[in-house]
N, CA, C and O atoms as a Tripos MOL2 file, in Angstrom:
@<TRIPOS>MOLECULE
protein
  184   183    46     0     0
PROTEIN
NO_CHARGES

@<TRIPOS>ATOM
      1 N         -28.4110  -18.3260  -13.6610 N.3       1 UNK1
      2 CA        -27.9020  -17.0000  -13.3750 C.3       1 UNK1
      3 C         -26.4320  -16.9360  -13.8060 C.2       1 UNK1
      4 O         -25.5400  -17.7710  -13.6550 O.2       1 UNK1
      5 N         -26.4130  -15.6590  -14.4140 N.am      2 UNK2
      6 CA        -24.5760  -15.5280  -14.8540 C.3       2 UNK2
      7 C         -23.9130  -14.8610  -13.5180 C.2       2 UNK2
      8 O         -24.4010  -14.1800  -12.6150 O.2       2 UNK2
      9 N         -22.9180  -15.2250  -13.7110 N.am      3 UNK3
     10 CA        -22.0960  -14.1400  -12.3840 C.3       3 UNK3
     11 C         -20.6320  -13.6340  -12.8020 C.2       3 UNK3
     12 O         -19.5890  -14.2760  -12.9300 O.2       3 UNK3
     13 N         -20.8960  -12.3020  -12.9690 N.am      4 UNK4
     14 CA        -19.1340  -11.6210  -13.3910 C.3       4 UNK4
     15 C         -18.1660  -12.4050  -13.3180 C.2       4 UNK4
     16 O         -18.5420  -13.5690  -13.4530 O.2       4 UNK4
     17 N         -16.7210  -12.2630  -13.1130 N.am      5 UNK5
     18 CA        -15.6650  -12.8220  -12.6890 C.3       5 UNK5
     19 C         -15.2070  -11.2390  -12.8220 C.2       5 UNK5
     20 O         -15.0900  -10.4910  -13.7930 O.2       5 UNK5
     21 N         -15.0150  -11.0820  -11.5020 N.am      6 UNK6
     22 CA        -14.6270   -9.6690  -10.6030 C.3       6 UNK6
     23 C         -13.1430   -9.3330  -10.8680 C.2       6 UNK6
     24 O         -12.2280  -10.0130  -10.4040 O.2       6 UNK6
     25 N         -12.9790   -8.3610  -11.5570 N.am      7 UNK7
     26 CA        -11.6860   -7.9430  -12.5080 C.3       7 UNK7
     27 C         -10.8620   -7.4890  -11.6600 C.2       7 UNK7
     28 O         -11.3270   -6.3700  -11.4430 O.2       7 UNK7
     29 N          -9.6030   -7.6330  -10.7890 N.am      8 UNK8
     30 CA         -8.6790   -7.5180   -9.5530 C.3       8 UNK8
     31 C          -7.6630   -6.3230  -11.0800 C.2       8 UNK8
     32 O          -7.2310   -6.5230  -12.2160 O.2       8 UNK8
     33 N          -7.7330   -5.2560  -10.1850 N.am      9 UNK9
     34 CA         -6.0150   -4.4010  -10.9470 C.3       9 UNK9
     35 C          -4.7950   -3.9070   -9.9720 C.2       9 UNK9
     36 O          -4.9030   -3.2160   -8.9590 O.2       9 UNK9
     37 N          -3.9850   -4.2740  -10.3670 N.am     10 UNK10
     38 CA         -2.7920   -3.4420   -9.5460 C.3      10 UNK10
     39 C          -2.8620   -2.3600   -8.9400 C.2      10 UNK10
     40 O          -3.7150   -1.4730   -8.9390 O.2      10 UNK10
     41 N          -2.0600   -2.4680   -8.5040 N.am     11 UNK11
     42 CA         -1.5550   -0.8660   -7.6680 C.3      11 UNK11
     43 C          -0.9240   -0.0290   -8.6030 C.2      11 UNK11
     44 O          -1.2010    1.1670   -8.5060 O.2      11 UNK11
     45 N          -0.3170   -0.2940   -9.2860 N.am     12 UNK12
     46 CA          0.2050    0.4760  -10.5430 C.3      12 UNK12
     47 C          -1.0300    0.8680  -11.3100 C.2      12 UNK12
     48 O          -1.6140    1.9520  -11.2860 O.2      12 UNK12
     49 N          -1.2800   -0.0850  -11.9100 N.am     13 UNK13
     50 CA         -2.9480    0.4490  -12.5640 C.3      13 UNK13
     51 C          -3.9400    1.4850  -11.8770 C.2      13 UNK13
     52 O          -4.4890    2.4890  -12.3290 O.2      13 UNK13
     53 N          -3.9800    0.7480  -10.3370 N.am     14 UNK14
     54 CA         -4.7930    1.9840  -10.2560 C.3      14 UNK14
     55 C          -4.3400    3.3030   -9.9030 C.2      14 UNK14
     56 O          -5.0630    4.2610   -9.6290 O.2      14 UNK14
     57 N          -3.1040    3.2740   -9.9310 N.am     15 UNK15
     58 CA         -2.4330    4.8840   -9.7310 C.3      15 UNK15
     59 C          -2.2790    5.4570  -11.1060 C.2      15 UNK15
     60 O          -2.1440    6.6810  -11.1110 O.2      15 UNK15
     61 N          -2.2680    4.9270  -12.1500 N.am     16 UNK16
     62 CA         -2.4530    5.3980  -13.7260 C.3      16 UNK16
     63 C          -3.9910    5.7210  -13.8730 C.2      16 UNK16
     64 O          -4.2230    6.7260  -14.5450 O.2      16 UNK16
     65 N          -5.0270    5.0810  -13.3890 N.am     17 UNK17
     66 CA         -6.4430    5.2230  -13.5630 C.3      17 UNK17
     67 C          -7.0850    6.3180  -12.8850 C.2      17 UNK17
     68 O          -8.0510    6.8830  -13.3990 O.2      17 UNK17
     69 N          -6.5210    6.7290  -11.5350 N.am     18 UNK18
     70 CA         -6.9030    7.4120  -10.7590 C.3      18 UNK18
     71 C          -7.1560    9.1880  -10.6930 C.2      18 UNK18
     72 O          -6.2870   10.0600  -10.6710 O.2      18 UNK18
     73 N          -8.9240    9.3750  -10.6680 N.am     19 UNK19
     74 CA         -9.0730   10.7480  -11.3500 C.3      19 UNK19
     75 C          -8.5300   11.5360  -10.3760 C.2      19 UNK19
     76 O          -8.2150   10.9100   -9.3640 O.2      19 UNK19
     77 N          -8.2530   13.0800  -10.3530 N.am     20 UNK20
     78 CA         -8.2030   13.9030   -9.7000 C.3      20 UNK20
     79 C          -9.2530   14.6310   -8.6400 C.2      20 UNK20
     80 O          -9.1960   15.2750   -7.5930 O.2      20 UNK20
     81 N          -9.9920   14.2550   -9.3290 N.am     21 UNK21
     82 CA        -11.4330   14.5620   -8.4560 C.3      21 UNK21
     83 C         -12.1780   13.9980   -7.7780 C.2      21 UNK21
     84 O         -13.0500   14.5310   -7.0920 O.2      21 UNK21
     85 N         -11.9220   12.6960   -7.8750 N.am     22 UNK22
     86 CA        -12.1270   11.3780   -6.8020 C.3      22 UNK22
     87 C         -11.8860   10.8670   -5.7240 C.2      22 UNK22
     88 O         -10.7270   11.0830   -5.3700 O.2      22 UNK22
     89 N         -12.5110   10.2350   -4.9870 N.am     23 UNK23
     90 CA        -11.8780    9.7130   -3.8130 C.3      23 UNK23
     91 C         -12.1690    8.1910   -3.7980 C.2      23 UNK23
     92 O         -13.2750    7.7720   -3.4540 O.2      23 UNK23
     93 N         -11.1610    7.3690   -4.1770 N.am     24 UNK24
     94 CA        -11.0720    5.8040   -4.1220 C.3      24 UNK24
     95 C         -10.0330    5.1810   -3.3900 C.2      24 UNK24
     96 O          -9.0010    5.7690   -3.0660 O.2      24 UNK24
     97 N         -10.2980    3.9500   -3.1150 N.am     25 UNK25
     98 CA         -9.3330    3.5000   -2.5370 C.3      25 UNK25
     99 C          -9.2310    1.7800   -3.3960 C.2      25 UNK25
    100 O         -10.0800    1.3610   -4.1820 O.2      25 UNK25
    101 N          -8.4050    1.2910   -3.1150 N.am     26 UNK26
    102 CA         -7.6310    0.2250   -4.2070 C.3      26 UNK26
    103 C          -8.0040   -0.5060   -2.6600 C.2      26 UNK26
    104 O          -7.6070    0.0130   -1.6170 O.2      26 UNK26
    105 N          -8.6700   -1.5460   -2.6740 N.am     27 UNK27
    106 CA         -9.2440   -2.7280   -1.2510 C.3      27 UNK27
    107 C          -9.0790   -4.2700   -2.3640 C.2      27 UNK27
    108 O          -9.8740   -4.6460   -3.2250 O.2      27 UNK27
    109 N          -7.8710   -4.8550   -1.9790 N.am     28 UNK28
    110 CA         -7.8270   -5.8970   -2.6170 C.3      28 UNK28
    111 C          -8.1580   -6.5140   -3.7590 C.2      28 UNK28
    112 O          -8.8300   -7.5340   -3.9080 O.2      28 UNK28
    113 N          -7.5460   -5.7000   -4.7060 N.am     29 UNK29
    114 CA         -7.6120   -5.2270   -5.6450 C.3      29 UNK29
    115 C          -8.6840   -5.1710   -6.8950 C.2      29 UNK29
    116 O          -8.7600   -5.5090   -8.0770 O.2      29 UNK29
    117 N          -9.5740   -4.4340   -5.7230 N.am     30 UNK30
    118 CA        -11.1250   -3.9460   -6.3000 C.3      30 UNK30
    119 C         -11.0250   -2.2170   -5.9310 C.2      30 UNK30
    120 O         -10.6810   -1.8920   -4.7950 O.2      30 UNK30
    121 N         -11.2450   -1.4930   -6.6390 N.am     31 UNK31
    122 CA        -11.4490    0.0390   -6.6700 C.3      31 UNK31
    123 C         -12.9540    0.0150   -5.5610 C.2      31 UNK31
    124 O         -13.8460   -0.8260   -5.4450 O.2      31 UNK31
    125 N         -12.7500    1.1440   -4.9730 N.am     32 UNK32
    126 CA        -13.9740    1.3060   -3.9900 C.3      32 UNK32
    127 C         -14.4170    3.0310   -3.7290 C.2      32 UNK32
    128 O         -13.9000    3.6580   -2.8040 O.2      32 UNK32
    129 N         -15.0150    3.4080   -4.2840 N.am     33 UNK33
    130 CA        -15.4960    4.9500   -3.7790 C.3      33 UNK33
    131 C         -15.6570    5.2780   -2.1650 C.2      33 UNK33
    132 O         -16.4050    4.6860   -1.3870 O.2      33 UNK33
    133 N         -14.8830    6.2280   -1.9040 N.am     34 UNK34
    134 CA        -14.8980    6.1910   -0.2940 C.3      34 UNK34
    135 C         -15.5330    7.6160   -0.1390 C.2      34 UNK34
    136 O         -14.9290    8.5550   -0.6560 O.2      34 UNK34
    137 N         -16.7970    7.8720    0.5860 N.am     35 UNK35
    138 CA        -17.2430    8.7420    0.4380 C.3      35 UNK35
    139 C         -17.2610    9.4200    2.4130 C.2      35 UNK35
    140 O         -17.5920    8.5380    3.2050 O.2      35 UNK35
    141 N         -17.0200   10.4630    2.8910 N.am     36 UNK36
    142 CA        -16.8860   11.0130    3.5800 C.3      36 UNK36
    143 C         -17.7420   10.6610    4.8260 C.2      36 UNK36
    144 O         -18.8500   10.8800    4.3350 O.2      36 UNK36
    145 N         -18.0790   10.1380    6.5170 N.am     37 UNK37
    146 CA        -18.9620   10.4200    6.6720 C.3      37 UNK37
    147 C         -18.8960   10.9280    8.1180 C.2      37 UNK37
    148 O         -17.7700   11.1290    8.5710 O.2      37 UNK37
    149 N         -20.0190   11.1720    8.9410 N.am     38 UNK38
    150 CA        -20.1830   12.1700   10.5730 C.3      38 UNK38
    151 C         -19.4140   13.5470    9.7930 C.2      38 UNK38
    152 O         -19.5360   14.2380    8.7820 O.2      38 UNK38
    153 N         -18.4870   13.4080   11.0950 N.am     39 UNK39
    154 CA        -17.6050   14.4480   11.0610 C.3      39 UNK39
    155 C         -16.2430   14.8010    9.7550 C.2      39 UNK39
    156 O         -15.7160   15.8790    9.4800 O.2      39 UNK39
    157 N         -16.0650   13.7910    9.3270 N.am     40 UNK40
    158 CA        -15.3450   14.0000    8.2460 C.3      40 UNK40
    159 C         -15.7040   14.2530    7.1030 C.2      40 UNK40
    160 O         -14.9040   14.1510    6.1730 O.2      40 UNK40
    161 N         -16.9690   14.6340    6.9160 N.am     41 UNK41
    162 CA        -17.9660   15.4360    5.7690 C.3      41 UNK41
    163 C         -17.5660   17.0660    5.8440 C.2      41 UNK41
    164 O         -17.4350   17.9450    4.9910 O.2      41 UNK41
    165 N         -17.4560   17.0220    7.1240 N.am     42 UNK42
    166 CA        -16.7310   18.8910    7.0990 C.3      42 UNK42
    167 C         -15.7820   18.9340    6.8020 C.2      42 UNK42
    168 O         -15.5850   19.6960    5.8560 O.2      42 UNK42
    169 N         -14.7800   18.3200    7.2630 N.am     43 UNK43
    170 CA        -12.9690   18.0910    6.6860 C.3      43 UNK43
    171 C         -13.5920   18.0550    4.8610 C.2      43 UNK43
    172 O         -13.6980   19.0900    4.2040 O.2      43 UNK43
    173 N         -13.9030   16.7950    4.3610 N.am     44 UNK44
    174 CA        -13.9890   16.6330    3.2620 C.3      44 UNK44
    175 C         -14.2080   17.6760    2.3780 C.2      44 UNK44
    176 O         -13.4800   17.8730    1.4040 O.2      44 UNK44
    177 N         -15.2020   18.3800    2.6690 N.am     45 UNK45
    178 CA        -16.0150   19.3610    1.7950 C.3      45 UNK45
    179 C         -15.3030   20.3930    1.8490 C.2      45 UNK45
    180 O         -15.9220   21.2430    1.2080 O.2      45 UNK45
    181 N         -13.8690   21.0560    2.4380 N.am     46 UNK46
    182 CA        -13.1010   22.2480    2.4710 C.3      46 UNK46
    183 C         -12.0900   21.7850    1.5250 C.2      46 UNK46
    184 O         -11.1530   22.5200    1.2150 O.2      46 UNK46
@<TRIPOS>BOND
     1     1     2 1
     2     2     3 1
     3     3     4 2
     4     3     5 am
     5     5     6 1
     6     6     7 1
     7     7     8 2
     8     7     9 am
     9     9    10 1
    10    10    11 1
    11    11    12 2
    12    11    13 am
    13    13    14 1
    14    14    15 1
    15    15    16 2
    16    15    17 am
    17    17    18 1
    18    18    19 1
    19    19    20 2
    20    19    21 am
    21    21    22 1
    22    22    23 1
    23    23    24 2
    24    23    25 am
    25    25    26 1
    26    26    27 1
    27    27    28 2
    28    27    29 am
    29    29    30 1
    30    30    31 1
    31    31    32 2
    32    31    33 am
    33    33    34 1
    34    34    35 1
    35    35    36 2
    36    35    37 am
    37    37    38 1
    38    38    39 1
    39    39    40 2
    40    39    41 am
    41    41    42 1
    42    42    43 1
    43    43    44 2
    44    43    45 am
    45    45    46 1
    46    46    47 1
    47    47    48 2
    48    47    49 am
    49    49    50 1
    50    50    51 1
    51    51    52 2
    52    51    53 am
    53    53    54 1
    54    54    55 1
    55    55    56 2
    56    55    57 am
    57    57    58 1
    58    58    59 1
    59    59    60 2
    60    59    61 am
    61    61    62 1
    62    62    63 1
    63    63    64 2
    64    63    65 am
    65    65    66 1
    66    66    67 1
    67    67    68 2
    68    67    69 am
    69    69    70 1
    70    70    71 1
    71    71    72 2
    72    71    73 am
    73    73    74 1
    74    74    75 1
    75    75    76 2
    76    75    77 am
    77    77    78 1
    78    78    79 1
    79    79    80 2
    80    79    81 am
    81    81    82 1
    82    82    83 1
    83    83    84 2
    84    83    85 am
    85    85    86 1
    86    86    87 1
    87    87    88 2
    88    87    89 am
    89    89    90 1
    90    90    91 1
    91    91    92 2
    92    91    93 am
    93    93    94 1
    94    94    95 1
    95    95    96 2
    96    95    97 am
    97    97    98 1
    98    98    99 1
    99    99   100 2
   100    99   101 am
   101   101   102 1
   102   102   103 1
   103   103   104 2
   104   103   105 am
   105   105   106 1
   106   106   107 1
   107   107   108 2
   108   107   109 am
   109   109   110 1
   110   110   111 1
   111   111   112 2
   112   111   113 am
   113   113   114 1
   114   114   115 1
   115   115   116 2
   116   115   117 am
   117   117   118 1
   118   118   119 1
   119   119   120 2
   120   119   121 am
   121   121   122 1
   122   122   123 1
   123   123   124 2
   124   123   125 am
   125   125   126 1
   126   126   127 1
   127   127   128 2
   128   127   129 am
   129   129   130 1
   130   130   131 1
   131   131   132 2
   132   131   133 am
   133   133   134 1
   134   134   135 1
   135   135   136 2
   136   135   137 am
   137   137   138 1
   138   138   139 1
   139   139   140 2
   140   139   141 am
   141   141   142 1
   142   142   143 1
   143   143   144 2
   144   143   145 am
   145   145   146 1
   146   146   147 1
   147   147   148 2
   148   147   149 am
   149   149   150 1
   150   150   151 1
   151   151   152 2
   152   151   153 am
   153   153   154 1
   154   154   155 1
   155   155   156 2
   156   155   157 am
   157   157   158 1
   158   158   159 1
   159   159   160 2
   160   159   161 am
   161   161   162 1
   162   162   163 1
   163   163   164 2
   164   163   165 am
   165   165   166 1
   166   166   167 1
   167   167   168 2
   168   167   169 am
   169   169   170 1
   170   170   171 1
   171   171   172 2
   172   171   173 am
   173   173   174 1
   174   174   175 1
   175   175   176 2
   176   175   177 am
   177   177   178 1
   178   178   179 1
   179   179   180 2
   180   179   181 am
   181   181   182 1
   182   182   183 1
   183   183   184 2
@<TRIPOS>SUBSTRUCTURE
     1 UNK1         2 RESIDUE 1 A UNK
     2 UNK2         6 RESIDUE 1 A UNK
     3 UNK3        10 RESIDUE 1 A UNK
     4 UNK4        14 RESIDUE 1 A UNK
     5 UNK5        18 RESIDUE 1 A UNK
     6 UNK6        22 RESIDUE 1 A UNK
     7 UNK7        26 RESIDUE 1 A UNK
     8 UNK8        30 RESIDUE 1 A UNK
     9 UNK9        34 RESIDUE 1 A UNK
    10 UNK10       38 RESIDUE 1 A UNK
    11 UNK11       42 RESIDUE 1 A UNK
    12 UNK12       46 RESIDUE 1 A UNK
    13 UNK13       50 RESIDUE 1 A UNK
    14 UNK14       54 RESIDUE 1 A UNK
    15 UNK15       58 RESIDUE 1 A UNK
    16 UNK16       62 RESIDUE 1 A UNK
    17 UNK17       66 RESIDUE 1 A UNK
    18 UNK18       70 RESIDUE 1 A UNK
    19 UNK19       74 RESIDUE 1 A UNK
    20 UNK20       78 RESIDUE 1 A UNK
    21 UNK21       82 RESIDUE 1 A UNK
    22 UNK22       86 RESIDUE 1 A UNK
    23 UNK23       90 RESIDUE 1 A UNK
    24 UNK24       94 RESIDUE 1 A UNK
    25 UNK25       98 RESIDUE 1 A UNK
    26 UNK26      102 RESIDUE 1 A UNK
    27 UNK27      106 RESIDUE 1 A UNK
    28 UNK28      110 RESIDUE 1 A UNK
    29 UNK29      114 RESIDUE 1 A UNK
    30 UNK30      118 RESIDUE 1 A UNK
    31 UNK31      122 RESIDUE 1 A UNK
    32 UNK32      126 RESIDUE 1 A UNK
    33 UNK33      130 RESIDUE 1 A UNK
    34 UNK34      134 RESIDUE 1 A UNK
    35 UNK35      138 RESIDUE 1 A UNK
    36 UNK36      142 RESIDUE 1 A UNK
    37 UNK37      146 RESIDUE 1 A UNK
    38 UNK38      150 RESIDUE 1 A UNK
    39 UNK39      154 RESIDUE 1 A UNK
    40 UNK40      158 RESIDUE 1 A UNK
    41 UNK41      162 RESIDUE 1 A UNK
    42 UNK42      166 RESIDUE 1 A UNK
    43 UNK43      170 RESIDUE 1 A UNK
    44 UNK44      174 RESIDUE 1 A UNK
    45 UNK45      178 RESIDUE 1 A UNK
    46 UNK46      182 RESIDUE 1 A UNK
């Protein structure tokens, strides 16, 4: 079996990478989609 070697980017990087329409968060320096959930799906979605 092959296994990646898991690509770590800055904080700088990911503030240059980072779309407008997204919601990520930079977690040791792995990008992570943070998606809304319960009650903060209503906040989110306004």
């Amino acid at each position: 079996m092959v296994q990646a070697i898991p690509q770590f980017i800055t904080f700088d990087e990911f503030i240059a990478w980072y779309p407008e329409d997204g919601r990520y968060e930079l977690i040791n320096g792995k990008v992570c989609e943070v998606k809304p959930t319960g009650s903060h799906e209503q906040v989110g979605d306004t």
